[in-house]
LUMMAR-639255 format. One record per residue (C-alpha): residue number from 1; residue in three letters; chain; x negated, y negated, z negated. Coordinates in nm, 4 decimals, padded with zeros to 6 digits. Layout:
N
<nr:NUM | rest:ALA | kette:A | u:X | v:Y | w:Z>
...
END
This chain:
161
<nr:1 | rest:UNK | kette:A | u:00.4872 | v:00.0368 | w:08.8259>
<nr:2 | rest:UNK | kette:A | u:00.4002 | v:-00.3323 | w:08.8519>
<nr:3 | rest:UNK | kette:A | u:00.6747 | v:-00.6061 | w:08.7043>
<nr:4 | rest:UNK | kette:A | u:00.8355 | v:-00.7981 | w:08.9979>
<nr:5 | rest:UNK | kette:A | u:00.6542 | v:-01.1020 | w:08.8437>
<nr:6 | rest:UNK | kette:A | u:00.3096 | v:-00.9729 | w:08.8312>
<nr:7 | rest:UNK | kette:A | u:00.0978 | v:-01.0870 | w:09.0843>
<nr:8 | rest:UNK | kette:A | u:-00.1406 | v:-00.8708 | w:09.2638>
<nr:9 | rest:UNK | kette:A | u:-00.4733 | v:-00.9703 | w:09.4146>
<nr:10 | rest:UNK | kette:A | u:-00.6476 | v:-00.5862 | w:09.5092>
<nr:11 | rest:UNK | kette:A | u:-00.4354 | v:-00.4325 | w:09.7712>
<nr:12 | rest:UNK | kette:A | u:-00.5159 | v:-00.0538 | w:09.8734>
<nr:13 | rest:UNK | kette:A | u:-00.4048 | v:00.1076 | w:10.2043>
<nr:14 | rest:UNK | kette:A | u:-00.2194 | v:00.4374 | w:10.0698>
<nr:15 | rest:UNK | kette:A | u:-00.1425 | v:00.7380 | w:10.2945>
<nr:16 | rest:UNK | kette:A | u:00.1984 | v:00.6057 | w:10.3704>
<nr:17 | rest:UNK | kette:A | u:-00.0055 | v:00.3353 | w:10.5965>
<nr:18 | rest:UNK | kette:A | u:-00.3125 | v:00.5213 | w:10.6719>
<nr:19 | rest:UNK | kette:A | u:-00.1266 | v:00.8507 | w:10.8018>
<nr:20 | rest:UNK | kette:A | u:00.0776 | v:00.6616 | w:11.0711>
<nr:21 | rest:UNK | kette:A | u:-00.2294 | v:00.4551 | w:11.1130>
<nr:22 | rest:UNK | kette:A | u:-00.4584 | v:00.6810 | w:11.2530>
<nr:23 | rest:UNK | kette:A | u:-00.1856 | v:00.8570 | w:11.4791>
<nr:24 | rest:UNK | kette:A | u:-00.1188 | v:00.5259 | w:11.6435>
<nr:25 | rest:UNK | kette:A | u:-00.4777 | v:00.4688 | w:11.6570>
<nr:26 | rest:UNK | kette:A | u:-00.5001 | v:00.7853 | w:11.8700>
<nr:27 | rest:UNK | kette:A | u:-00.2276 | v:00.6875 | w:12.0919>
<nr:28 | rest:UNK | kette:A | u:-00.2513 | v:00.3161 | w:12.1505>
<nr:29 | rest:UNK | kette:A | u:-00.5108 | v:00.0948 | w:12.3105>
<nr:30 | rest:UNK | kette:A | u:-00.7706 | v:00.0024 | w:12.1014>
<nr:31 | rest:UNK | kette:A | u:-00.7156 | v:-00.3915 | w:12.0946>
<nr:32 | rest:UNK | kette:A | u:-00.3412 | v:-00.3719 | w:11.9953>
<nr:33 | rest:UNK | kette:A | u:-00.2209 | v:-00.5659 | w:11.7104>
<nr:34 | rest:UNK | kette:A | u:-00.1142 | v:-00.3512 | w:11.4121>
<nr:35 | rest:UNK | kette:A | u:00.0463 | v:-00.4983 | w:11.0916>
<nr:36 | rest:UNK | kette:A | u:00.0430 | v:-00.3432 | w:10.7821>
<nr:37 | rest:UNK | kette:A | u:00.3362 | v:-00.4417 | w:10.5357>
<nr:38 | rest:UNK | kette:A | u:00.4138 | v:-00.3268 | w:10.2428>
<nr:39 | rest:UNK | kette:A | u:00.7201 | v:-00.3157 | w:10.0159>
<nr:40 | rest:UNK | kette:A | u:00.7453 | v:-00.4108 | w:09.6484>
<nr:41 | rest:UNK | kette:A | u:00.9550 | v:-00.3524 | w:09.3329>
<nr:42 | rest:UNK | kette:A | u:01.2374 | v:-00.6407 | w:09.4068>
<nr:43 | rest:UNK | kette:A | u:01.5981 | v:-00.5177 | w:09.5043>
<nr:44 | rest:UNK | kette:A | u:01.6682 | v:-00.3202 | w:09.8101>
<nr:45 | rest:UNK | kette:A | u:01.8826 | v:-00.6218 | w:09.9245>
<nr:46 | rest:UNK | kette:A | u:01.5226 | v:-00.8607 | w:09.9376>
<nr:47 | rest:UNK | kette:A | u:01.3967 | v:-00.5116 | w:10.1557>
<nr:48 | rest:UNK | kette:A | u:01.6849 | v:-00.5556 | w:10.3764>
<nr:49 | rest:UNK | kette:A | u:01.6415 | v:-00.8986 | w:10.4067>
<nr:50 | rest:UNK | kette:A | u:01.2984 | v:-00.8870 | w:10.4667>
<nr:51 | rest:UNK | kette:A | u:01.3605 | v:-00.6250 | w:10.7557>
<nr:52 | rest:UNK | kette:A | u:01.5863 | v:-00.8928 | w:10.9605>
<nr:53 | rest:UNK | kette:A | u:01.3286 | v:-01.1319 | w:10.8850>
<nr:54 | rest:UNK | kette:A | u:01.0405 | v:-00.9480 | w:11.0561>
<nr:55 | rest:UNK | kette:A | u:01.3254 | v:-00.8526 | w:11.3349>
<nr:56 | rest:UNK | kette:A | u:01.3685 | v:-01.2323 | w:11.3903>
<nr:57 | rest:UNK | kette:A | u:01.0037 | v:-01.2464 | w:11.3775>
<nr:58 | rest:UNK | kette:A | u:00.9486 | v:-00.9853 | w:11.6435>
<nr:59 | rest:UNK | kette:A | u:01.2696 | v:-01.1332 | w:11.8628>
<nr:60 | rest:UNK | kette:A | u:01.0918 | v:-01.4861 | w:11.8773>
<nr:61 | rest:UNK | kette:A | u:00.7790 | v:-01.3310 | w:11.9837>
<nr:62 | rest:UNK | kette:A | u:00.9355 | v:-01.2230 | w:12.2903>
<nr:63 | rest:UNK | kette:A | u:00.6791 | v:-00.8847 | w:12.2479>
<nr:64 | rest:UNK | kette:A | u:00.7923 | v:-00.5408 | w:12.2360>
<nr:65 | rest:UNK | kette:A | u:00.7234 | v:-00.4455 | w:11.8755>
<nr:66 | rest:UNK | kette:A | u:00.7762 | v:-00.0894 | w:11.7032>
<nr:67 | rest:UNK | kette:A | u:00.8088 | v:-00.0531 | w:11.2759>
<nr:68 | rest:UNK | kette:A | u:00.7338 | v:00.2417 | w:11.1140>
<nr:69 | rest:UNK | kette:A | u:00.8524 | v:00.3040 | w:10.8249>
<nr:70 | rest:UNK | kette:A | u:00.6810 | v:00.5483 | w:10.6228>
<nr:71 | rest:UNK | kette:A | u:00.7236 | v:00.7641 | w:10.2859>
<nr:72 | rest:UNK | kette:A | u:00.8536 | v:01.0518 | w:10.1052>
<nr:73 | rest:UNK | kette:A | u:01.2011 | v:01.1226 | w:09.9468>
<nr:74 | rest:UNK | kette:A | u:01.1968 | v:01.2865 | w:09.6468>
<nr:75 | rest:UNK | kette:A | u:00.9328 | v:01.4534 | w:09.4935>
<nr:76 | rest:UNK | kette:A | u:01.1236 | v:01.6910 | w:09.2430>
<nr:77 | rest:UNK | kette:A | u:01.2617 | v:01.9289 | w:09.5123>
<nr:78 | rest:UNK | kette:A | u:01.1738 | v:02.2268 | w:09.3387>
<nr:79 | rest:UNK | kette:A | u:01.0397 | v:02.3680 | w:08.9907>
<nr:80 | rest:UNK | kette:A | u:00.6408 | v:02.4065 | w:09.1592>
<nr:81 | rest:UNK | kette:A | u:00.6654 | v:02.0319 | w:09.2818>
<nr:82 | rest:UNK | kette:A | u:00.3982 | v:01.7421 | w:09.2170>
<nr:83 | rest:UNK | kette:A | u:00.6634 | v:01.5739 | w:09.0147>
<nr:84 | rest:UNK | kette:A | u:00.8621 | v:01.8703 | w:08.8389>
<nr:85 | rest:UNK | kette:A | u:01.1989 | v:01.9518 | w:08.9787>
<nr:86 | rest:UNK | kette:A | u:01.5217 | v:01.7147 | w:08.9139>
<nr:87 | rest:UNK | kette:A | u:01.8143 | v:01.8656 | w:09.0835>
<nr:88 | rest:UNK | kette:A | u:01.9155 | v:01.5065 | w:09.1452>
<nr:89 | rest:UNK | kette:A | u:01.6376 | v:01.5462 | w:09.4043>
<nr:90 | rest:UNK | kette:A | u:01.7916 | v:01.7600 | w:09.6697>
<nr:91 | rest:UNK | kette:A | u:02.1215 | v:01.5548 | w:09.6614>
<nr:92 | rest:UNK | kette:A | u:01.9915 | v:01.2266 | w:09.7386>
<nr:93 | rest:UNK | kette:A | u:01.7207 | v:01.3783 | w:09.9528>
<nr:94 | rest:UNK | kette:A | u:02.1092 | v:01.4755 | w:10.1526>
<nr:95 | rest:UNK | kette:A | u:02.1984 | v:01.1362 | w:10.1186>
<nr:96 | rest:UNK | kette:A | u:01.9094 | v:00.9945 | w:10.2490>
<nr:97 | rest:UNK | kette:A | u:01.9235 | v:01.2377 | w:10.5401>
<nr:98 | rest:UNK | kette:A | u:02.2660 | v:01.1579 | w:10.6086>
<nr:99 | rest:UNK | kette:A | u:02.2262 | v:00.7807 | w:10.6091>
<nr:100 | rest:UNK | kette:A | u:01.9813 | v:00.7718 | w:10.8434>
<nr:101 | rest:UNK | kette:A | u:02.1895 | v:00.9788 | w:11.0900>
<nr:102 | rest:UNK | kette:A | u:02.4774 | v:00.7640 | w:11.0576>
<nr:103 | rest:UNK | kette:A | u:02.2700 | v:00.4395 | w:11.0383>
<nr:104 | rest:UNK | kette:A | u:02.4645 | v:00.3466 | w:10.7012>
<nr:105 | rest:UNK | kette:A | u:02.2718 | v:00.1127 | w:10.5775>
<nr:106 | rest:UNK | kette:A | u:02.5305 | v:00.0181 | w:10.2982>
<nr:107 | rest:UNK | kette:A | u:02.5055 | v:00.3849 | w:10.1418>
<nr:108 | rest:UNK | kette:A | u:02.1345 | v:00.3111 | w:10.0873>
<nr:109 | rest:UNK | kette:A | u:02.1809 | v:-00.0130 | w:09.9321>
<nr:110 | rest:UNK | kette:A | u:02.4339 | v:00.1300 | w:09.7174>
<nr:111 | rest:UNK | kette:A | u:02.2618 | v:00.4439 | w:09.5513>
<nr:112 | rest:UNK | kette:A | u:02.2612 | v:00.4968 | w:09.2163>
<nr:113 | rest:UNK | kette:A | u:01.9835 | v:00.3748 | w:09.0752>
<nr:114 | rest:UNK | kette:A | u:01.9442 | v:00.6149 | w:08.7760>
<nr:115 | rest:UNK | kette:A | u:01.9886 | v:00.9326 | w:09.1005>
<nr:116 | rest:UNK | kette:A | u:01.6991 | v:00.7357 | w:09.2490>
<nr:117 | rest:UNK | kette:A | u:01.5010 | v:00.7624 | w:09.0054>
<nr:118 | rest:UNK | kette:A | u:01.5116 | v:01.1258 | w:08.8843>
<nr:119 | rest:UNK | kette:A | u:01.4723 | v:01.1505 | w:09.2690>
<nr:120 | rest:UNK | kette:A | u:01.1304 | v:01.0600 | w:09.1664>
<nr:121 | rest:UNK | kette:A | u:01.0986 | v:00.8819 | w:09.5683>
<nr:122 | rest:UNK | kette:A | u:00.8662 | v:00.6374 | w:09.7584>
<nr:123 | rest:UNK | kette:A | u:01.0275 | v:00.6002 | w:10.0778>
<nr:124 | rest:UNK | kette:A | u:01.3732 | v:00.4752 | w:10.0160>
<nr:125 | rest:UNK | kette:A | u:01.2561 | v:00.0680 | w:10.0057>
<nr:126 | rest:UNK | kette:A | u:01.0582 | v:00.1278 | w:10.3600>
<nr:127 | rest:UNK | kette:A | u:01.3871 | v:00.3094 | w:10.5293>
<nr:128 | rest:UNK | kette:A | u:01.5854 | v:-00.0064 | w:10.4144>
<nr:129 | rest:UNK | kette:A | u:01.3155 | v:-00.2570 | w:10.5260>
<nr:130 | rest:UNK | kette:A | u:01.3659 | v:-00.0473 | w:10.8867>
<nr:131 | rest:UNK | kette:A | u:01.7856 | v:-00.0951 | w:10.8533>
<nr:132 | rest:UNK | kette:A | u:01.6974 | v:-00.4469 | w:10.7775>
<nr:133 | rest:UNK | kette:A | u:01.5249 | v:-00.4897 | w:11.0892>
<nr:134 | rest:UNK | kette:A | u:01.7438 | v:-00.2871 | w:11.2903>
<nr:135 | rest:UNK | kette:A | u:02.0858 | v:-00.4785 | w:11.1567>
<nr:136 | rest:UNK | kette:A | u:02.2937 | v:-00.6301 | w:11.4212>
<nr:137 | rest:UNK | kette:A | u:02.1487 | v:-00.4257 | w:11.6736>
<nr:138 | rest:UNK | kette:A | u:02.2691 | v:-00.1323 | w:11.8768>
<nr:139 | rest:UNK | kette:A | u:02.0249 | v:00.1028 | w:11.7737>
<nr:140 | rest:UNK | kette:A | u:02.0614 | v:00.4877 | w:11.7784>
<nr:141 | rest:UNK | kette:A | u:01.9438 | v:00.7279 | w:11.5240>
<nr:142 | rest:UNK | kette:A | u:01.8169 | v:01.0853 | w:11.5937>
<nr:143 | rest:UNK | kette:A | u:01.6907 | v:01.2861 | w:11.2830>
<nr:144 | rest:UNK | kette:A | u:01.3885 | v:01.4790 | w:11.4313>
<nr:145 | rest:UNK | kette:A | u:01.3600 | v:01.6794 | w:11.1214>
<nr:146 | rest:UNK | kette:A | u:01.3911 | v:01.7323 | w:10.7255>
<nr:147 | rest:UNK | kette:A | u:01.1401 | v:01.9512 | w:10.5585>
<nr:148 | rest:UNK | kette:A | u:01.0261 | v:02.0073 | w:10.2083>
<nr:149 | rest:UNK | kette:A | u:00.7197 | v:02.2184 | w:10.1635>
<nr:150 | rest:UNK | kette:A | u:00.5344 | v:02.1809 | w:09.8687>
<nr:151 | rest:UNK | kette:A | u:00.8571 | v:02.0324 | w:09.7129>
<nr:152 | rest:UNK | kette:A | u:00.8355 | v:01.6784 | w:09.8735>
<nr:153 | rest:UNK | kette:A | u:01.1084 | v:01.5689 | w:10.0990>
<nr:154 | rest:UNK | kette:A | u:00.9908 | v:01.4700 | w:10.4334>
<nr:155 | rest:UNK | kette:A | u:01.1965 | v:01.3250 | w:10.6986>
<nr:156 | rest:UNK | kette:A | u:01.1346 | v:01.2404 | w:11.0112>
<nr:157 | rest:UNK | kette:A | u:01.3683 | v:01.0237 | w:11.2747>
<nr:158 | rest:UNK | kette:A | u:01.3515 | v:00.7340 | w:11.5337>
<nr:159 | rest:UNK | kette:A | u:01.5831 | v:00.4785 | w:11.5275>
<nr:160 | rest:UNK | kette:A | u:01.6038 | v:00.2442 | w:11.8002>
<nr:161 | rest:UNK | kette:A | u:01.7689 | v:00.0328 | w:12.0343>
END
């Protein structure tokens, strides 16, 4: 983990931008604009405020834009996982889960950061960037589904308005 003052110059695509990349390669014209943004290790209230900025962004465009925001929850779902098991992982892997479906934007910015951790999570900074963008808007939330093979949390749910 980088300090929030250290400056970067070598950026990598990971799979949490080259996964949803090449699906909406497949299913979108070739010459369509895609953006690839990336969130960093400030506090989730800069990731929420970046996520109305790039709504404001996409509003004075006057285009129809879609953000995806992509990642795991935790990664200590079970004794076999990648990360080791944390039982702290299941229950904010439920309060993840049930944030999204209520759209409560305020119970993500408001997690316990020590739970988070022992979570051992990537995805919770992109889901706020997303309730950022979506804030102020009548958006609807439908969780598609929550999985965890391998002992990763995956979610999967469209928000929009």
């Amino acid at each position: 983990i980088r300090s929030t003052t250290e400056r970067t110059t070598n950026f990598e695509l990971d799979h949490g931008v080259l996964v949803p990349m090449y699906y909406l390669h497949q299913a979108l014209p070739a010459d369509l604009p895609l953006v690839c943004l990336s969130f960093s290790w400030l506090p989730y209230t800069d990731h929420f405020t970046f996520g109305q900025a790039v709504s404001a962004a996409a509003v004075s465009s006057g285009k129809r834009v879609a953000l995806v925001a992509s990642g795991d929850l935790s990664h200590r779902l079970i004794p076999e996982a990648p990360a080791g098991y944390d039982p702290m992982g299941v229950e904010f892997d439920r309060r993840v889960v049930e944030a999204v479906r209520a759209q409560d934007a305020d119970a993500l910015l408001h997690l316990d950061p020590n739970s988070v951790k022992r979570a051992g999570e990537c995805g919770l900074r992109s889901i706020i960037v997303l309730f950022g963008a979506l804030d102020g808007l009548n958006a609807t939330a439908e969780v598609l589904s929550y999985e965890w093979p391998f002992g990763v949390g995956y979610l999967v749910a469209n928000l929009k308005f």
